[in-house]
LUMPA-354901 format. One record per residue (C-alpha): x, y, z; residue number from 1. Coordinates in steps of 0.25 Angstrom, whole numbers, m for minus. Layout:
% LUMPA-354901
+-------+-------+-------+-----+
:     u :     v :     w :   n :
+-------+-------+-------+-----+
:     X :     Y :     Z : NUM :
...
+-------+-------+-------+-----+
//
This chain:
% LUMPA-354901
+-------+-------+-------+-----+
:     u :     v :     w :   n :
+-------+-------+-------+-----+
:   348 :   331 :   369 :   1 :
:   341 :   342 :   375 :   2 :
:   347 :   353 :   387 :   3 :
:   334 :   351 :   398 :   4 :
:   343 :   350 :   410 :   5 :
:   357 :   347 :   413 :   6 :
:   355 :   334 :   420 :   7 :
:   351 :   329 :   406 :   8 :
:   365 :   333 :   400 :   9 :
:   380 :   324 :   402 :  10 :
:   390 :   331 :   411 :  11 :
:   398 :   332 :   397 :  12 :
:   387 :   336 :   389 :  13 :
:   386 :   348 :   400 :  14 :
:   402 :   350 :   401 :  15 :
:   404 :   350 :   385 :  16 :
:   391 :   360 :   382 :  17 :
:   398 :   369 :   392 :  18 :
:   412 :   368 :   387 :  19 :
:   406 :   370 :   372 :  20 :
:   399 :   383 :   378 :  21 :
:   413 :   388 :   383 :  22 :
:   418 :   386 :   369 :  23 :
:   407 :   393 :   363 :  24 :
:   411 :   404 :   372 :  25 :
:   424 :   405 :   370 :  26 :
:   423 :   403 :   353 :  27 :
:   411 :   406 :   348 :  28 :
:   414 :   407 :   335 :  29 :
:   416 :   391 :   335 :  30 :
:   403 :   389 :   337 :  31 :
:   396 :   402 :   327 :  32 :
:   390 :   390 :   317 :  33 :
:   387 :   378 :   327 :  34 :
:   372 :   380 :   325 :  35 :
:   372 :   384 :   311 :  36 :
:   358 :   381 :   306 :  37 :
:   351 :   377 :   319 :  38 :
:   342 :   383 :   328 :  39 :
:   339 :   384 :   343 :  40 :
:   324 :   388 :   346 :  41 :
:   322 :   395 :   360 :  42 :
:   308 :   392 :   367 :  43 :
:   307 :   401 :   378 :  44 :
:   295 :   400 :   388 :  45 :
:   305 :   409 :   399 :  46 :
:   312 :   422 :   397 :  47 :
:   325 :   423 :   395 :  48 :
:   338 :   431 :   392 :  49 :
:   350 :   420 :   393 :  50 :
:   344 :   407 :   388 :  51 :
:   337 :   415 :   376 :  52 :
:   349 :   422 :   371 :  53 :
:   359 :   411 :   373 :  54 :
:   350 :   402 :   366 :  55 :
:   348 :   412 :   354 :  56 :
:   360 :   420 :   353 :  57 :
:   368 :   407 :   357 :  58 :
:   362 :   400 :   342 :  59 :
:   364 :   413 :   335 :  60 :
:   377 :   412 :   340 :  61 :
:   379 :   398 :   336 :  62 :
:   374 :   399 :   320 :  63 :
:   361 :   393 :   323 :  64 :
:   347 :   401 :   325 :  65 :
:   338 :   403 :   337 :  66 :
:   322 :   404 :   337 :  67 :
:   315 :   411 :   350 :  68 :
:   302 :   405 :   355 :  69 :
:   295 :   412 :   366 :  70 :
:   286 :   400 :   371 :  71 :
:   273 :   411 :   372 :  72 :
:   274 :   415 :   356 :  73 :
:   275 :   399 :   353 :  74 :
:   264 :   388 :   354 :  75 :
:   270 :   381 :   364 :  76 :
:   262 :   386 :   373 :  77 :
:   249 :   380 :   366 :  78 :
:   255 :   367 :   360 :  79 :
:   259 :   354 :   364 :  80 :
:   272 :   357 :   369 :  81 :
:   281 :   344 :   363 :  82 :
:   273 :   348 :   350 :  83 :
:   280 :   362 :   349 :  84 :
:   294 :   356 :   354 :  85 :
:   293 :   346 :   342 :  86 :
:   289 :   359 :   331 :  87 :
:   300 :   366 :   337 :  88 :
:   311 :   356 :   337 :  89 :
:   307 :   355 :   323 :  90 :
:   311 :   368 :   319 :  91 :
:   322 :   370 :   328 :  92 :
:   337 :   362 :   333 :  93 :
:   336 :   365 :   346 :  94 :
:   327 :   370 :   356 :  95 :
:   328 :   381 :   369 :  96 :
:   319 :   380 :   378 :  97 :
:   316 :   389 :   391 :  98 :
:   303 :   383 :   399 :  99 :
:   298 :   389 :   411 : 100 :
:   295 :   373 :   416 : 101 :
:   304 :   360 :   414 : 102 :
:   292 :   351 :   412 : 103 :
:   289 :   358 :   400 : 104 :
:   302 :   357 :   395 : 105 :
:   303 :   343 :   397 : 106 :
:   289 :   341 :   389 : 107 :
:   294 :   352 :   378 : 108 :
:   309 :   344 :   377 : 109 :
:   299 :   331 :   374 : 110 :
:   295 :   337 :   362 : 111 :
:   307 :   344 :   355 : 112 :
:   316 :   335 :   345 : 113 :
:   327 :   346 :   345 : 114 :
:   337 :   348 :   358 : 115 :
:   329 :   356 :   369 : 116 :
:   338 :   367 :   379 : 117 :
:   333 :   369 :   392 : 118 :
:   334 :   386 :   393 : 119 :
:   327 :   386 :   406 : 120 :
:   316 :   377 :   414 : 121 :
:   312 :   380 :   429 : 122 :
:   320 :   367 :   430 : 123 :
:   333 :   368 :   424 : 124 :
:   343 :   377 :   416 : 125 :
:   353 :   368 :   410 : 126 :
:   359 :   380 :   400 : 127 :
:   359 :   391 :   411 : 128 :
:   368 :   379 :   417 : 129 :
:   377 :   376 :   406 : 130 :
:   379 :   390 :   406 : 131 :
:   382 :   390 :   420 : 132 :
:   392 :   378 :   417 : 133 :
:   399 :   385 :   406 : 134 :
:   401 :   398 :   413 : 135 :
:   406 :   391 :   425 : 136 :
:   416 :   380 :   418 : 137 :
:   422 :   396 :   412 : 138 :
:   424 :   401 :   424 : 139 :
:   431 :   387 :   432 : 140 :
:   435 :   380 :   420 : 141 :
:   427 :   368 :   429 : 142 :
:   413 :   362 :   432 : 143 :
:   416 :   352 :   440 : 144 :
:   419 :   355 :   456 : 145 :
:   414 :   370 :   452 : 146 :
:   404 :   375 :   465 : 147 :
:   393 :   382 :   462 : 148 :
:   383 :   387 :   473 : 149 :
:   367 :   389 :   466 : 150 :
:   361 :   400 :   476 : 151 :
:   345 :   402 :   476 : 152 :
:   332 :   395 :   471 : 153 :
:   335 :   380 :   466 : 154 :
:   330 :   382 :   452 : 155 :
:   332 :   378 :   436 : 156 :
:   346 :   385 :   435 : 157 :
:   350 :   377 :   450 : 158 :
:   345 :   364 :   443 : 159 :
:   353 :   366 :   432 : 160 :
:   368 :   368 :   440 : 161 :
:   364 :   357 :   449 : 162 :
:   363 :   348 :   435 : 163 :
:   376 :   355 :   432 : 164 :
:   384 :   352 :   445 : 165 :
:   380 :   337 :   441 : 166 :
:   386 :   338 :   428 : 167 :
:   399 :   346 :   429 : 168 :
:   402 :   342 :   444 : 169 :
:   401 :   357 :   450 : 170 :
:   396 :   358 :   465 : 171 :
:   382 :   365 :   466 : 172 :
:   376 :   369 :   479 : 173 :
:   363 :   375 :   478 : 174 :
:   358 :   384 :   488 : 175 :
:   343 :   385 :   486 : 176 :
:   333 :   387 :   496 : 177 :
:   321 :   386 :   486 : 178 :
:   320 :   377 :   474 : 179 :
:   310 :   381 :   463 : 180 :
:   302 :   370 :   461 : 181 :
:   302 :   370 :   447 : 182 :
:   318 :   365 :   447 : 183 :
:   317 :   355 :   456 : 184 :
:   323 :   342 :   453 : 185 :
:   328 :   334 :   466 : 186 :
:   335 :   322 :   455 : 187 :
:   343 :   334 :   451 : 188 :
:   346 :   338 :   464 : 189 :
:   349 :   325 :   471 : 190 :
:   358 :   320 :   456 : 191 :
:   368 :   333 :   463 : 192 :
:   367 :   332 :   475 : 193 :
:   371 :   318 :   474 : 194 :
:   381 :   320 :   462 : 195 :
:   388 :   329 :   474 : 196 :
:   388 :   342 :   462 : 197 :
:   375 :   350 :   473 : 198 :
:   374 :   353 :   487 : 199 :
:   361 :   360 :   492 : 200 :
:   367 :   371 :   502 : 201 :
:   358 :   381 :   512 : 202 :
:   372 :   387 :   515 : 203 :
:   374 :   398 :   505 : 204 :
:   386 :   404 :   510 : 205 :
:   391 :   391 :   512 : 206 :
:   389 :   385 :   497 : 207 :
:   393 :   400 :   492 : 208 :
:   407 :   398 :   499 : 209 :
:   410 :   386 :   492 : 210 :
:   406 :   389 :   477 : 211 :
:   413 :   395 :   464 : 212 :
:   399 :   399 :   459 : 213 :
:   386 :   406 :   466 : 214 :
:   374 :   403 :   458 : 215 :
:   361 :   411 :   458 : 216 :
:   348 :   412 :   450 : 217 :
:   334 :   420 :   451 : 218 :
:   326 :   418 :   464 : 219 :
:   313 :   419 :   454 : 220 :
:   313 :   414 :   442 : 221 :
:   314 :   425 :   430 : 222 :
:   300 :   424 :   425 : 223 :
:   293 :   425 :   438 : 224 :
:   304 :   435 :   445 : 225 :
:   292 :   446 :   440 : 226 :
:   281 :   439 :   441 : 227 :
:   272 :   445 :   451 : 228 :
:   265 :   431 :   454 : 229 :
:   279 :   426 :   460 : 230 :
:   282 :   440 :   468 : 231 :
:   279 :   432 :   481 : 232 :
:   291 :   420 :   477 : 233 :
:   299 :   433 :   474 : 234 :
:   297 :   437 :   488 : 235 :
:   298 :   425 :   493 : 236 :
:   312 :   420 :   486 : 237 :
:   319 :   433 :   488 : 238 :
:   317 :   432 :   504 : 239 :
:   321 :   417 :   503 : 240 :
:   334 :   419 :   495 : 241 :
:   341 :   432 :   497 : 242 :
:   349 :   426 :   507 : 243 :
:   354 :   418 :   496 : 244 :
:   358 :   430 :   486 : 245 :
:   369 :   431 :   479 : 246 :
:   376 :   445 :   484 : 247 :
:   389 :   447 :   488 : 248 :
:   387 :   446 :   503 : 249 :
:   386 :   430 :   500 : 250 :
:   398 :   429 :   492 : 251 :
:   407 :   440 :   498 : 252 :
:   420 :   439 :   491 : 253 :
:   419 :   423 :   487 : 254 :
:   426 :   420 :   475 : 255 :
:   413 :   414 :   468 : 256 :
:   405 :   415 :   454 : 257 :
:   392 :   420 :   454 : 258 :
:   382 :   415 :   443 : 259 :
:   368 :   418 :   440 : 260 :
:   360 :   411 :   428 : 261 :
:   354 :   426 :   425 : 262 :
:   343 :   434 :   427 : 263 :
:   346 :   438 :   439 : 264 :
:   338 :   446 :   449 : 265 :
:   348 :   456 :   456 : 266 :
:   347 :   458 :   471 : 267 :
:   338 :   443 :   472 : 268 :
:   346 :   432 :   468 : 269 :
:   359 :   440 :   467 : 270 :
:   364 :   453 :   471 : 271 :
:   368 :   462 :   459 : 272 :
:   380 :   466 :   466 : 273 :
:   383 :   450 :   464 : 274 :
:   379 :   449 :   448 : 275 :
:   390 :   460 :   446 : 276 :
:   400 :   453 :   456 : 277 :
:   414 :   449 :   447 : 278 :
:   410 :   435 :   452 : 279 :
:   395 :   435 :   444 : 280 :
:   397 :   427 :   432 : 281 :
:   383 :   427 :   429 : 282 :
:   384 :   436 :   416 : 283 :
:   397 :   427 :   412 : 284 :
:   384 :   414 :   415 : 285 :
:   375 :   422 :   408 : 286 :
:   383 :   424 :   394 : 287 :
:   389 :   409 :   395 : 288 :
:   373 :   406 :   392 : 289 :
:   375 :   408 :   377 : 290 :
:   387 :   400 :   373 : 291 :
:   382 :   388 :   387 : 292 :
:   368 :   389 :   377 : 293 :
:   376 :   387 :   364 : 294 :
:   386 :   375 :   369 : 295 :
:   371 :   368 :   373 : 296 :
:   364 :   371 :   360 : 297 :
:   376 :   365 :   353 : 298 :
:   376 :   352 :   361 : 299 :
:   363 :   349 :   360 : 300 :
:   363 :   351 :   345 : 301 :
:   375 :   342 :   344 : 302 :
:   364 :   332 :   349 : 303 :
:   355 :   333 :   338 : 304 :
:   365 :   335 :   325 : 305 :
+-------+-------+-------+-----+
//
């Protein structure tokens, strides 16, 4: 059993992993030995903050051990890749890995005999999602019926609530006027839209009025946000989507939780007033990464023991 996207996981497998990442939240201790003698290896081809230390200190935390692999200071980059993930599931229980593009994950899964997490590709982001899931079942007790409103560019993290609306029954309405083209996937798509848990929307105010949750990410993806090569996109984007900013102009006084899966880019995507409003939860989202990362590790080692 690998974690590539959430579509491949049960609606209980999804609903148990977040209710075991709530437990681990609230009793940690429970849990100080559950990966006693196993290690979780991190192959990393994209920065990172969250995913990084919720996978290392999340193991530590667990009694098991965690080994860093920056993909440039490996051979992966000169080998067969299958070859490498077969060495390195032979060393390893289980394997982390965050790749700039899906299709190489897929090949690299194909090669790996231990369980494989997806920490970021340009088309999913299933743990930033169980996250998402965990910290939202906190604050409503609930999944299902729950409305959540995805404001920006259609990307990996949008993909990945849209699979989690199918699963746990909560409304998504998605208000994107750009899809990067990386994260397309119209099966996906059309699954919700007819499953009745998406609505495409062009009317923010509209879709903002109905929801518990407002929903932003990064209008450039992190690694290119300072590239020089991708300064005309910059410009680009931010004239298409500052209407769609989250600010407090949009959501006035509404009684509505704001999340961001984190880093965010003040005054682009979301005003900074906004990140320090008492209805931003985004750091609350951002800590819920370490015991959501846990609660999946331990699943998926349930699977191979």
């Amino acid at each position: 059993m690998n974690l590539i996207k959430l579509e491949d996981w049960s609606a209980s497998d999804i609903i148990e992993t977040v209710d075991t990442a709530i437990s681990i939240k609230g009793t940690p201790a429970d849990y100080a030995d559950a990966m006693d003698h196993h290690t979780l290896t991190l192959l990393f081809q994209k920065t990172s903050t969250r995913t990084r230390c919720a996978g290392e200190i999340g193991m530590m935390r667990l009694g098991g051990n965690s080994s860093y692999l920056d993909w440039r200071s490996t051979n992966f980059a000169l080998a067969d890749l299958q070859d490498e993930m077969q060495v390195l599931s032979s060393y390893t229980d289980l394997i982390l890995v965050r790749f700039l593009l899906h299709n190489e994950l897929i090949e690299a899964v194909g090669g790996a005999t231990v369980p494989v997490i997806n920490g970021c590709c340009d088309r999913y982001h299933p743990t930033q999602a169980i996250g998402d899931l965990m910290t939202i079942k906190e604050r409503f007790g609930r999944l299902s019926g729950i409305k959540l409103t995805y404001v920006g560019v259609h990307n990996n993290v949008c993909n990945s609530l849209i699979s989690a609306g199918i699963k746990t029954g909560m409304q998504i309405t998605i208000v994107t006027p750009e899809l990067n083209q990386a994260a397309k996937d119209p099966d996906l798509l059309s699954k919700a839209i007819q499953a009745g848990t998406c609505i495409i929307s062009d009317q923010l105010q509209d879709a903002v009025q109905n929801s518990d949750i407002i929903y932003t990410d990064t209008w450039i993806d992190m690694e290119y946000f300072l590239d020089p090569s991708y300064e005309e996109m910059k410009k680009k984007r931010i004239a298409q989507f500052l209407p769609y900013q989250i600010n407090k102009n949009l959501l006035k006084d509404q009684d509505v939780l704001v999340m961001h899966c984190l880093p965010a880019h003040h005054g682009y995507e979301i005003s900074t007033e906004m990140i320090k409003d008492p209805r931003s939860i985004v750091f609350e989202q951002a800590a819920n990464r370490m015991p959501s990362m846990q609660a999946i590790i331990l699943k998926l080692i349930q699977t191979v023991s």
